[in-house]
C-alpha positions in Angstrom: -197.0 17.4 58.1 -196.1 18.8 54.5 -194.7 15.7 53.5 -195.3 15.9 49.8 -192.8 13.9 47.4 -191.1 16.7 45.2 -192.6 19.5 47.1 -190.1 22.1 48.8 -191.2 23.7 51.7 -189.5 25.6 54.9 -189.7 24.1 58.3 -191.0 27.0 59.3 -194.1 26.0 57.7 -195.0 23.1 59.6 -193.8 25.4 62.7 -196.4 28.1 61.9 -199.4 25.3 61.5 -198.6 24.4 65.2 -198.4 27.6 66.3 -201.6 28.5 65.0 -204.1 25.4 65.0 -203.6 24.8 69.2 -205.2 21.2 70.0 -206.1 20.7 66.1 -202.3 20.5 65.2 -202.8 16.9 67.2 -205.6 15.7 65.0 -202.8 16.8 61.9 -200.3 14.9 62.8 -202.6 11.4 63.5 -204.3 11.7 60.3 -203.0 9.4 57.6 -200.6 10.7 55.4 -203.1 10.3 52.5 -204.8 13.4 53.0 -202.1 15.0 56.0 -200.7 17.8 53.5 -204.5 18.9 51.6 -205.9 19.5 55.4 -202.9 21.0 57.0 -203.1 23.4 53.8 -206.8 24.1 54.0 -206.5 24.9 57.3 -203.5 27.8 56.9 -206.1 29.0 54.7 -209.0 28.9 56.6 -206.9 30.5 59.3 -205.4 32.9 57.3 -209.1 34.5 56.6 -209.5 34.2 60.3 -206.3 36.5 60.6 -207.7 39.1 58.5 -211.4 38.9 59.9 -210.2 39.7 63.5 -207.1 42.0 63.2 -207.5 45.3 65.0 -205.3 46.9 62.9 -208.2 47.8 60.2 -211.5 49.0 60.3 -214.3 46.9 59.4 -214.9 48.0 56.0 -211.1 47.4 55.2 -211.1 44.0 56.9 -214.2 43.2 54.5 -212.6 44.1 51.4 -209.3 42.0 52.9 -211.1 39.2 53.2 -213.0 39.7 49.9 -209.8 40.1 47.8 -208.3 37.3 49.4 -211.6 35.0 48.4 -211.2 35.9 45.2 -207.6 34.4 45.1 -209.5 30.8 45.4 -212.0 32.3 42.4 -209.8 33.0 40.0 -207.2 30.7 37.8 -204.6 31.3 40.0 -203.4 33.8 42.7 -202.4 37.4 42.3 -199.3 37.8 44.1 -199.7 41.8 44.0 -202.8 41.3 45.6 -201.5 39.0 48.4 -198.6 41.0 49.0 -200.9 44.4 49.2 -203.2 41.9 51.5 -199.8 41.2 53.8 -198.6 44.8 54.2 -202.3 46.1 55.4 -203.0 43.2 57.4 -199.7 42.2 59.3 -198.0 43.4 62.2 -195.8 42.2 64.7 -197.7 43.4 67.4 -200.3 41.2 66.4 -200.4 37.1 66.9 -196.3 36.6 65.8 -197.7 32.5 64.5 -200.3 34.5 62.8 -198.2 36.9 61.3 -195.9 34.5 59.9 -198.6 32.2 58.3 -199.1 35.9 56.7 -196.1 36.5 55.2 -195.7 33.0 53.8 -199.2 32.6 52.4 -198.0 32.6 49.0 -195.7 29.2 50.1 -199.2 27.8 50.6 -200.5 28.4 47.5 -197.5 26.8 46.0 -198.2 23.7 47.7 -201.8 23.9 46.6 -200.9 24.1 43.0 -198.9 20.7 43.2 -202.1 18.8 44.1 -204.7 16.9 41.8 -207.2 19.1 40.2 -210.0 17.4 42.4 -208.4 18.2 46.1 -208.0 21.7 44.3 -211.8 22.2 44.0 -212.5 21.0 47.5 -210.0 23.6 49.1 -210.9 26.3 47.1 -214.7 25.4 47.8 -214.0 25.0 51.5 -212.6 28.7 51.7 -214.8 30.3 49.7 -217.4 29.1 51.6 -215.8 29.6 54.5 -214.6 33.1 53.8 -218.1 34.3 53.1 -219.6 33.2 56.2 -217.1 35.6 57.7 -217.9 38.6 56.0 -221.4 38.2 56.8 -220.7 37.9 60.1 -218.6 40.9 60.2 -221.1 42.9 58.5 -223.5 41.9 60.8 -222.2 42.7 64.1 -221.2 46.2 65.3 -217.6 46.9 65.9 -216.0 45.8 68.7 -214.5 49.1 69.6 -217.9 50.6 69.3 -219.3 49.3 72.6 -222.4 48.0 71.5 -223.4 44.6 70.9 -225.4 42.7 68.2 -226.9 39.0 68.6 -228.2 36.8 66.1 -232.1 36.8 65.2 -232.7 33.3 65.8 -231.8 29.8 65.6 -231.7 29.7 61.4 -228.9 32.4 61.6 -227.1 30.1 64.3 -227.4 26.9 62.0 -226.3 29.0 59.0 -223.4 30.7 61.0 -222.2 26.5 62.3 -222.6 25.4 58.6 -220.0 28.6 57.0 -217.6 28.0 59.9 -217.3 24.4 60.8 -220.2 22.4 58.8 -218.3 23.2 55.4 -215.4 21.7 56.5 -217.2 18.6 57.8 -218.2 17.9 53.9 -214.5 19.3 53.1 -213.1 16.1 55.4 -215.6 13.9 54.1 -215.6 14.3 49.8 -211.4 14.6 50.8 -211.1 11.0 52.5 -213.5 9.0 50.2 -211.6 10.1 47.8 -208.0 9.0 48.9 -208.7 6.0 51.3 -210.3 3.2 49.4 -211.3 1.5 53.2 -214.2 4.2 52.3 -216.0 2.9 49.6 -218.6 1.3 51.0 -219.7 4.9 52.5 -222.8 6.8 51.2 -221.4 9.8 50.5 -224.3 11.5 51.2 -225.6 10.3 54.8 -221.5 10.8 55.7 -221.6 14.5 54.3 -224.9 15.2 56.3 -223.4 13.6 59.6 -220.2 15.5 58.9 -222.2 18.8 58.3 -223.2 18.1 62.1 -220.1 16.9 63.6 -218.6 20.2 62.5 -221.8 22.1 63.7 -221.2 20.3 67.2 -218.0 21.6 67.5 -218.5 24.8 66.4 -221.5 25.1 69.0 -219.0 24.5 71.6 -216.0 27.2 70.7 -219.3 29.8 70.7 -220.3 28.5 74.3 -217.0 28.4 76.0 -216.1 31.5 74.9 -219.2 33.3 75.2 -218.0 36.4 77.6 -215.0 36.9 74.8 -217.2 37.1 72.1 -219.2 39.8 73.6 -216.3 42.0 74.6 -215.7 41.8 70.8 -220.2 42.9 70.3 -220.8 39.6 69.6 -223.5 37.4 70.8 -223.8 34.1 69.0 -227.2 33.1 71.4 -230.2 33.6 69.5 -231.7 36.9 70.5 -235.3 34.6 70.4 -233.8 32.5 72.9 -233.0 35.4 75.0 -236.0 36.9 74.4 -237.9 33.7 76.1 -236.2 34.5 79.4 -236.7 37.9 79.9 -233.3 39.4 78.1 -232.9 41.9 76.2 -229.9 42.9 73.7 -229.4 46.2 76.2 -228.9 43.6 78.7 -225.5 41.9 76.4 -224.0 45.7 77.3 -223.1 45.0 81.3 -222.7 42.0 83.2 -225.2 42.4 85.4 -227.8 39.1 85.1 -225.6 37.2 82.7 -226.7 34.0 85.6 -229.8 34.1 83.7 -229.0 33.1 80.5 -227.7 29.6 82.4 -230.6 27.7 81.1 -230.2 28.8 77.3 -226.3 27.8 77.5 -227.6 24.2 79.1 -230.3 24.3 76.5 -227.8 24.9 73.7 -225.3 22.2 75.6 -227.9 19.3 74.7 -228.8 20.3 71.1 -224.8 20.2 70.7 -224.5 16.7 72.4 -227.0 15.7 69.9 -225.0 16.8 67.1 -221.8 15.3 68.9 -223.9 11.5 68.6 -224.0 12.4 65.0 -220.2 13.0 64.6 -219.9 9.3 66.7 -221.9 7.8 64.2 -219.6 9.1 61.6 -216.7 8.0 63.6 -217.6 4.9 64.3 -218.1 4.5 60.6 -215.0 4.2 60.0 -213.5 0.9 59.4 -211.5 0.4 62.5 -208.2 -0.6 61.1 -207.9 3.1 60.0 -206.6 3.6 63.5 -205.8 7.4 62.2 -208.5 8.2 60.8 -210.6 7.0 63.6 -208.7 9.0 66.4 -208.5 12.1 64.4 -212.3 12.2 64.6 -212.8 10.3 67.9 -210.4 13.2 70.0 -212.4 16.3 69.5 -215.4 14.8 70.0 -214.1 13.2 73.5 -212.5 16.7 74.2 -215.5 18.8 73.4 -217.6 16.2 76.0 -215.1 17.5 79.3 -215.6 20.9 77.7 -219.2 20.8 77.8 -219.0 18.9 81.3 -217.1 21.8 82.8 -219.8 24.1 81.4 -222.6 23.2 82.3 -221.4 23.2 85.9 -220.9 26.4 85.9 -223.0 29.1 87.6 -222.7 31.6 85.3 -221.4 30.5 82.1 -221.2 33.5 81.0 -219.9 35.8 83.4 -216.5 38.5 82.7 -213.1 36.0 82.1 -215.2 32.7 81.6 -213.2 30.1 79.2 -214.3 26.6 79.5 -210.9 24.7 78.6 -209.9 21.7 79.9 -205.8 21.2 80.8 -203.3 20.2 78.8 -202.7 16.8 81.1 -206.4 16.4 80.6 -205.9 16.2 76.8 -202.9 14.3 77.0 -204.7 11.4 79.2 -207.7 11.4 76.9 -205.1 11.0 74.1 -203.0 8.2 75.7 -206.3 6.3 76.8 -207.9 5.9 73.7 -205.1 4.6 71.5 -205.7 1.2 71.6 -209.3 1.5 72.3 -210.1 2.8 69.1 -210.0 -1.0 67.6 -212.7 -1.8 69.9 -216.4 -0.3 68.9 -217.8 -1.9 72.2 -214.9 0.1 74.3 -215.2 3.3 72.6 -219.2 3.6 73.1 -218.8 3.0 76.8 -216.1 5.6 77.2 -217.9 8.2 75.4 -221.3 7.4 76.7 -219.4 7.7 80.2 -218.4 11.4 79.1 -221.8 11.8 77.8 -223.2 11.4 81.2 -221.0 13.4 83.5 -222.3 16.4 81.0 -225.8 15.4 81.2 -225.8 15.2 85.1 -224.5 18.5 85.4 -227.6 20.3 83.5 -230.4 21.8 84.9 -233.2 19.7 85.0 -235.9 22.3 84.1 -234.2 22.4 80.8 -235.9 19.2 80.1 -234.5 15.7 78.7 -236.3 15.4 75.8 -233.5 16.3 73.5 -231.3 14.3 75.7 -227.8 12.9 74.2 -228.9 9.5 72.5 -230.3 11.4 69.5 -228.4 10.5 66.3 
């Protein structure tokens, strides 16, 4: 993936971004060489931040002004490499993730790569971080710590939109300004109806990692459902503490299933707005979205979504078949919509009908 003319860099580099990105390391290696290196990059970064946000080798406060100083390495001129190796020796451990650990020590290899591209894909990665980064100190100062027991929700659904738009939004503008700018088969895109669909194509996804993993989260004191929406059917924050009556919360999970398929429909706009020789480009966006539809199938057949050891994630053949099967579809718009509307389907058969269709999955 780090295939830069005249820039050196270990193997072990690329070996770490695998290691560390799961499924995502697949959308790397399809995307066209173009802009392969700047996103492989900005997403070491990204998940570099994430390393120091969730170690439980520091406190909160510490982990805040970890992520703080490293923040400020995309504010200033250029890095500090005492600050990055003070950053390294407080934050890694090889009883933590080893991949993780690695991307760690060899941060400052990263940085180098950085500094070798144009000005512009400079500003975008150091926006994309900073933004990033930010969104995760709020959300570690919001939430109590997860050693304490207790657990803390968000308000309502402006702190949810807010928390999808630091996490994954950001980087759906990141992807969009990044590709107009180095694939002239984009020109004829407004950059601004792209950047709002991509806004919501990353909001889609993100909606999905916080409902498949919902029981995790809360182990950590976490609870990314709106306390409002909670609130509606009888559920109290007290109640996030045990898992007694989790079933109940099965409509606001299906609820929160169809305002994400309506943000998926957005992200295949976008995708299907791309010229369809980029075959890359095309399946780099087209894969997650098809993944995240079984996700959200397997979901919303659950009966408690939300009970102790619950990840939705689909198997590795799964992916693999979805992979192989849209290869040469992708030059076909007509054979594309009916696959994913197919997808679309088996996920909107599965929820409750109380929930209502009027948000169904045909909003774009």
């Amino acid at each position: 993936l780090f295939s830069m003319p005249g820039v050196s860099i270990h193997r072990e580099l690329n070996s770490i971004l695998k290691g560390v990105s799961r499924s995502f390391y697949l959308t790397l290696r399809i995307l066209p060489s173009a802009v392969r290196t700047q996103l492989g990059v900005a997403y070491l970064f990204c998940r570099c931040a994430d390393t120091i946000a969730d170690t439980r080798l520091l406190p909160v406060d510490d982990r805040l002004l970890q992520l703080e100083s490293f923040r400020r390495q995309f504010e200033l001129a250029g890095p500090d490499p005492e600050s990055l190796k003070s950053m390294v020796s407080r934050v890694g451990d090889p009883r933590e993730n080893l991949a993780e650990q690695q991307l760690l020590r060899r941060i400052g290899e990263c940085f180098a790569v950085l500094e070798k591209f144009s000005d512009s894909d400079r500003r975008l990665i150091r926006t994309l971080v900073t933004t990033l980064a930010r969104g995760m100190e709020t959300d570690l100062a919001r939430f109590p710590p997860g050693e304490s027991g207790e657990v803390g929700a968000l308000k309502d659904d402006g702190e949810l939109e807010l928390y999808c738009y630091h996490v994954a939004g950001c980087v759906g503008e990141f992807w969009t300004d990044l590709t107009m700018a180095h694939i002239p088969a984009l020109g004829g895109w407004s950059a601004a109806e792209m950047r709002e669909l991509g806004v919501r194509f990353g909001k889609g996804l993100q909606l999905t990692n916080i409902l498949r993993d919902i029981d995790g989260d809360l182990a950590r004191g976490r609870c990314y459902l709106p306390l409002e929406r909670l609130e509606a059917c009888g559920f109290g924050i007290q109640d996030l503490e045990n898992e007694a009556g989790r079933d109940r919360l099965r409509p606001v999970v299906h609820e929160l299933i169809r305002e994400t398929l309506a943000h998926y429909r957005a992200g295949w706009k976008y995708t299907l707005a791309i010229p369809r020789r980029q075959v890359r480009l095309r399946l780099a966006c087209a894969w997650p979205l098809l993944i995240g539809l079984r996700t959200l199938a397997l979901l919303a057949e659950l009966e408690n979504p939300c009970a102790a050891g619950v990840v939705s994630r689909i198997s590795r053949l799964e992916v693999y078949w979805i992979l192989g099967r849209t290869g040469a579809m992708c030059l076909f718009n007509s054979f594309l919509e009916r696959y994913y509307s197919k997808l679309e389907r088996k996920v909107l058969e599965r929820l409750l009908p109380e929930v209502g269709d009027s948000q169904g999955g045909s909003e774009t």
